[in-house]
TIMAR-611719 format. One line per 10 residues: number of its first residue (from 1); their letters; for each residue x, y, z of C-alpha. Coordinates in steps of 0.1 Angstrom, whole numbers, plus 5000, padded with zeros to 4 digits. Example, Ala and Ser with C-alpha at 12.3 -4.5 7.8 and 13.67 -1.06 7.14 Angstrom:
2
1) as) 5123/4955/5078; 5137/4989/5071;
END
This chain:
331
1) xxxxxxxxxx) 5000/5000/5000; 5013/5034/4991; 5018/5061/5017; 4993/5088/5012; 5012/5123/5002; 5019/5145/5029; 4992/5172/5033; 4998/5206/5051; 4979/5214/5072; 4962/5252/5077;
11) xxxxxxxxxx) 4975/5267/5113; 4970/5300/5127; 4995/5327/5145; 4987/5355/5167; 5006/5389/5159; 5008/5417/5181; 5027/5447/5188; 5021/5464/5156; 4994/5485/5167; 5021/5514/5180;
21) xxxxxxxxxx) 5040/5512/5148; 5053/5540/5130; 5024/5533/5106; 4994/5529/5128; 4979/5562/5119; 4972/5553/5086; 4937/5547/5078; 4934/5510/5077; 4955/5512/5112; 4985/5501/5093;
31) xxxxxxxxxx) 4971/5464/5086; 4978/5465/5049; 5015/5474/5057; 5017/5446/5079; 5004/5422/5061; 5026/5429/5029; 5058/5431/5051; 5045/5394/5070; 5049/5380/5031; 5081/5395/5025;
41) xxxxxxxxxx) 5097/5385/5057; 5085/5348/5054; 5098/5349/5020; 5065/5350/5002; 5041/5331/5025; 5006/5330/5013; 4988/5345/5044; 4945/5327/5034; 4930/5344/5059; 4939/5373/5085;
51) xxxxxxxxxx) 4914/5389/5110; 4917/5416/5138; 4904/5405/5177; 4913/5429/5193; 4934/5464/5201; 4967/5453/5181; 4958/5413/5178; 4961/5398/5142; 4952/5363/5139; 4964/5347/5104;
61) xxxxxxxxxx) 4957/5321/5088; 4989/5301/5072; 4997/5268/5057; 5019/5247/5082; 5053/5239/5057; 5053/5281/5065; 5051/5282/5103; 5085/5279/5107; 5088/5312/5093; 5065/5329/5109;
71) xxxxxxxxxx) 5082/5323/5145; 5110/5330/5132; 5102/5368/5130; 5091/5370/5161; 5108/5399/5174; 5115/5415/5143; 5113/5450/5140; 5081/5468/5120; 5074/5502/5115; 5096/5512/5148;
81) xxxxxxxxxx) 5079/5487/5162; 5088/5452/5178; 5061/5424/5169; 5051/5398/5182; 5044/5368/5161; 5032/5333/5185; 5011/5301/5174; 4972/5311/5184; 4951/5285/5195; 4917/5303/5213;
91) xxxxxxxxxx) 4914/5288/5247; 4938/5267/5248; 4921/5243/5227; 4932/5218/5195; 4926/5241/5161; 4902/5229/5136; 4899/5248/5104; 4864/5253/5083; 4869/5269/5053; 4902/5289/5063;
101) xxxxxxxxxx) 4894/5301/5099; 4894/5284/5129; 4861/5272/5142; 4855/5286/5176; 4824/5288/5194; 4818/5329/5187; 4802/5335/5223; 4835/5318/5237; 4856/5338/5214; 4840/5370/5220;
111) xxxxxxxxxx) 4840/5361/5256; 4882/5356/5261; 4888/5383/5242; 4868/5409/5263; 4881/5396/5294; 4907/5418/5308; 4941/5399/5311; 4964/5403/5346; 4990/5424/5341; 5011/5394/5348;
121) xxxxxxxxxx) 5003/5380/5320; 5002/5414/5298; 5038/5418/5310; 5043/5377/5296; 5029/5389/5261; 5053/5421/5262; 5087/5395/5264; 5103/5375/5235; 5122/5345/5248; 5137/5343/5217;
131) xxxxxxxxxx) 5149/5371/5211; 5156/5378/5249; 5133/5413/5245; 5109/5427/5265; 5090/5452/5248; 5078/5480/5273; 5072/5511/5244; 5043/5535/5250; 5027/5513/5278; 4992/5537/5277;
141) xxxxxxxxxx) 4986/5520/5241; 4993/5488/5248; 4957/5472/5249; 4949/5457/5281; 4972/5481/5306; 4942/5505/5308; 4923/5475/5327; 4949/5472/5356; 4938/5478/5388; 4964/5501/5403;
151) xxxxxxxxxx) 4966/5511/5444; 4970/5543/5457; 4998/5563/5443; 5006/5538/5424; 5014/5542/5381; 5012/5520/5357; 5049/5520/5347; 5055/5514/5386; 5031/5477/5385; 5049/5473/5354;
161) xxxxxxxxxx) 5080/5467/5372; 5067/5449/5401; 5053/5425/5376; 5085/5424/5355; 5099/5414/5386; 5078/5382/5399; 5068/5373/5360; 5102/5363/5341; 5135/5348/5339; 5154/5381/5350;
171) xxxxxxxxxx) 5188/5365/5340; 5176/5363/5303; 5165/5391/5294; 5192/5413/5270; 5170/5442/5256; 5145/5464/5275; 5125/5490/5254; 5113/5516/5271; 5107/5543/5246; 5078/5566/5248;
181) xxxxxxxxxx) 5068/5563/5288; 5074/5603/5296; 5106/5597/5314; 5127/5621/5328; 5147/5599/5356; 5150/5567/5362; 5134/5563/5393; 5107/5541/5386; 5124/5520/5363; 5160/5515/5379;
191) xxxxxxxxxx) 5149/5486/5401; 5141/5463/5375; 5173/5475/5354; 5189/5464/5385; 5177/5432/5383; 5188/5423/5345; 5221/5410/5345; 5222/5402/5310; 5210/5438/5299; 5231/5452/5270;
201) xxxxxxxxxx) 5203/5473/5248; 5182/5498/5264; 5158/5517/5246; 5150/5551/5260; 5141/5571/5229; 5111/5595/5227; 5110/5603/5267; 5116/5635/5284; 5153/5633/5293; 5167/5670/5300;
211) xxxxxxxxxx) 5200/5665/5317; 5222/5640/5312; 5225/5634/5353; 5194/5617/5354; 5207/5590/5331; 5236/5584/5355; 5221/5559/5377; 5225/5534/5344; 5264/5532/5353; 5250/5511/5386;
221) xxxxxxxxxx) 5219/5493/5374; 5227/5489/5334; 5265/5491/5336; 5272/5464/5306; 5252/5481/5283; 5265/5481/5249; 5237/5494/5231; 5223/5528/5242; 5190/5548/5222; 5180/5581/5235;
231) xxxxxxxxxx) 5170/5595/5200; 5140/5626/5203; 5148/5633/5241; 5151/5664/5245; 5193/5663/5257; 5198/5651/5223; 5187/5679/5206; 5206/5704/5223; 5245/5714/5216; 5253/5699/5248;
241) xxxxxxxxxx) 5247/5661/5231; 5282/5656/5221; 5292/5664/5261; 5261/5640/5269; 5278/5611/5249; 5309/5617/5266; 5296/5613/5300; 5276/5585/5290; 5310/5571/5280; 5326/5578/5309;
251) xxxxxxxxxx) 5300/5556/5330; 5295/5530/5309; 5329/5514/5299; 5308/5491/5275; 5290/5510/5253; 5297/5510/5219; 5269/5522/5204; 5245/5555/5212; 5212/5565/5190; 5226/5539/5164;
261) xxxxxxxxxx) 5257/5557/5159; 5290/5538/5167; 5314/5554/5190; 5346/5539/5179; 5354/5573/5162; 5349/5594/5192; 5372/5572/5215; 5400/5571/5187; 5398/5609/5187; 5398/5606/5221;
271) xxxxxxxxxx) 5431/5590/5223; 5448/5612/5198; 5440/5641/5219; 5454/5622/5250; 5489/5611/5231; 5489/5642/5219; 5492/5661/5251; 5511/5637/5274; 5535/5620/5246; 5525/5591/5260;
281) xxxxxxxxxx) 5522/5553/5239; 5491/5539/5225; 5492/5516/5250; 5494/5538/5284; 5469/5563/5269; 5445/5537/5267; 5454/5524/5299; 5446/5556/5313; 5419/5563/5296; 5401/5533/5302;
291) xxxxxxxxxx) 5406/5534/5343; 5392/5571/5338; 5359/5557/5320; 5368/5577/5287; 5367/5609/5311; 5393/5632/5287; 5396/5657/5324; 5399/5625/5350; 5424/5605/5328; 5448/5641/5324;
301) xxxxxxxxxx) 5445/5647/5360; 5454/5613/5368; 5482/5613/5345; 5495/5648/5360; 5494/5631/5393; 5513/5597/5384; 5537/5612/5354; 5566/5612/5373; 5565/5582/5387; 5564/5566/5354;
311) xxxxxxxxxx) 5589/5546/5333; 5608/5565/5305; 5592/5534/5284; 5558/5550/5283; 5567/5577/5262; 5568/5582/5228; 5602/5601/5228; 5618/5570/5246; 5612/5550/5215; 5628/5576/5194;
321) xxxxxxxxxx) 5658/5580/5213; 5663/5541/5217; 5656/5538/5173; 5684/5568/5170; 5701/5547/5194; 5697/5517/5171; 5702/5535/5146; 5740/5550/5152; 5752/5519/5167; 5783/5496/5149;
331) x) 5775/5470/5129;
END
């Protein structure tokens, strides 16, 4: 008896996220968009069906050889936006398809989907395991947080981190975005930063930031970021941002990266200037540099305090006098 071909099956995935996207405004809430850039990221996946549930839930419907694909993007970036892309299955229950959507009692559907979720479990929807990211952008749009029941005194950014705290694997996490919350300090948001050992890309971008102190608190509870964004605050749009970057620098020995802009250049620069004005070798003026945390001031005054106390070796006009030395000798 001959095996009977292999069939694909029809499956469904739940994408979310895109409703703060760049292209939300537009007048179909960006849904067309999305959809086109689903196809092109799952290298031409026929999507058969797709449907909206809810504030920012997409369910489509897919053919199984392409579900691979699909969770592979999860975490991908759309529109400014991070999405979201998980196998849906309403209820908890097996998936059945009738003619391309999955049949679902509708007063069950419509029932789960109205139902406020825990913040606890918002916060669950907000983190990729795979891509290690937790997604906290413009938290007032993000459906369901206008249902949490808050105590006195208490914000929603502040519950946010409580939950953060008791919901996932803290040690995992790599990437926090934070962008558009109204921050101006870190206050409310520096105990869970403390709590992420693995943090290396923080998000901060379209807050509220003024002075570049009240980002200092990062060189304590982020200090091994490597990626920093603080794009349309308003410290970066001043003439003091190039001071900004050099403080940021200065407390975070890591970072190599700041609004998406590497900062090899600026630390190269940096030790030209230094070799420059001590005649010191490439490899003291980093020394020194680095045990100032890029601080140009700290690493001269620290120099002026220790020069004479170092080798002749660690100057550059040592190694000229020993290659004219090389130079003139016999043979």
């Amino acid at each position: 008896m001959s095996k009977r071909p292999w069939v694909p099956q029809r499956v469904s995935m739940l994408v979310t996220g895109w409703e703060i996207s760049r292209v939300a405004k537009e007048a179909d809430g960006g849904l067309s968009a999305l959809l086109g850039w689903l196809s092109k990221k799952t290298n031409g996946a026929v999507i058969d069906d797709s449907r909206v549930i809810g504030l920012g839930k997409l369910v489509v419907t897919i053919s199984s050889r392409d579900e691979r694909a699909f969770s592979r993007i999860d975490g991908y970036k759309f529109a400014n936006a991070f999405i979201s892309v998980q196998p849906y299955s309403p209820n908890g229950g097996d998936l059945s398809e009738t003619g391309g959507v999955v049949s679902v009692k509708k007063e069950e559907r419509e029932n789960e989907e109205s139902k406020p979720a825990g913040i606890d479990e918002l916060i669950r929807r907000c983190y990729s395991p795979k891509a290690r990211m937790l997604n906290l952008s413009a938290l007032n749009k993000i459906h369901g947080f206008q249902f949490i029941e808050l105590s006195r005194n208490e914000s929603i950014l502040s519950a946010t981190v409580q939950a953060v705290l008791r919901t996932l694997p803290l040690e995992d996490v790599k990437s926090v975005w934070l962008a558009q919350n109204s921050l101006a300090n870190l206050k409310e948001v520096a105990p869970m930063l403390h709590a992420l050992p693995a943090l290396v890309n923080l998000d901060l971008s379209l807050n509220a930031f003024t002075r570049v102190s009240a980002l200092k608190e990062l060189q304590t509870c982020a200090p091994n970021l490597v990626k920093l964004n603080l794009n349309k605050n308003p410290i970066m749009q001043r003439e003091e941002r190039h001071c900004a970057n050099m403080a940021l620098m200065s407390w975070l020995p890591r970072l190599e990266m700041i609004n998406g802009e590497l900062l090899f250049d600026t630390r190269n620069e940096m030790l030209q200037e230094f070799a420059r004005l001590t005649r010191l070798t490439d490899a003291y003026c980093r020394c020194f540099l680095e045990h100032a945390g890029w601080d140009l001031h700290r690493a001269l005054e620290r120099y002026d305090d220790r020069k004479d106390a170092l080798a002749s070796v660690a100057f550059l006009d040592f190694e000229m006098d020993e290659d004219c030395d090389r130079d003139e000798s016999p043979g």
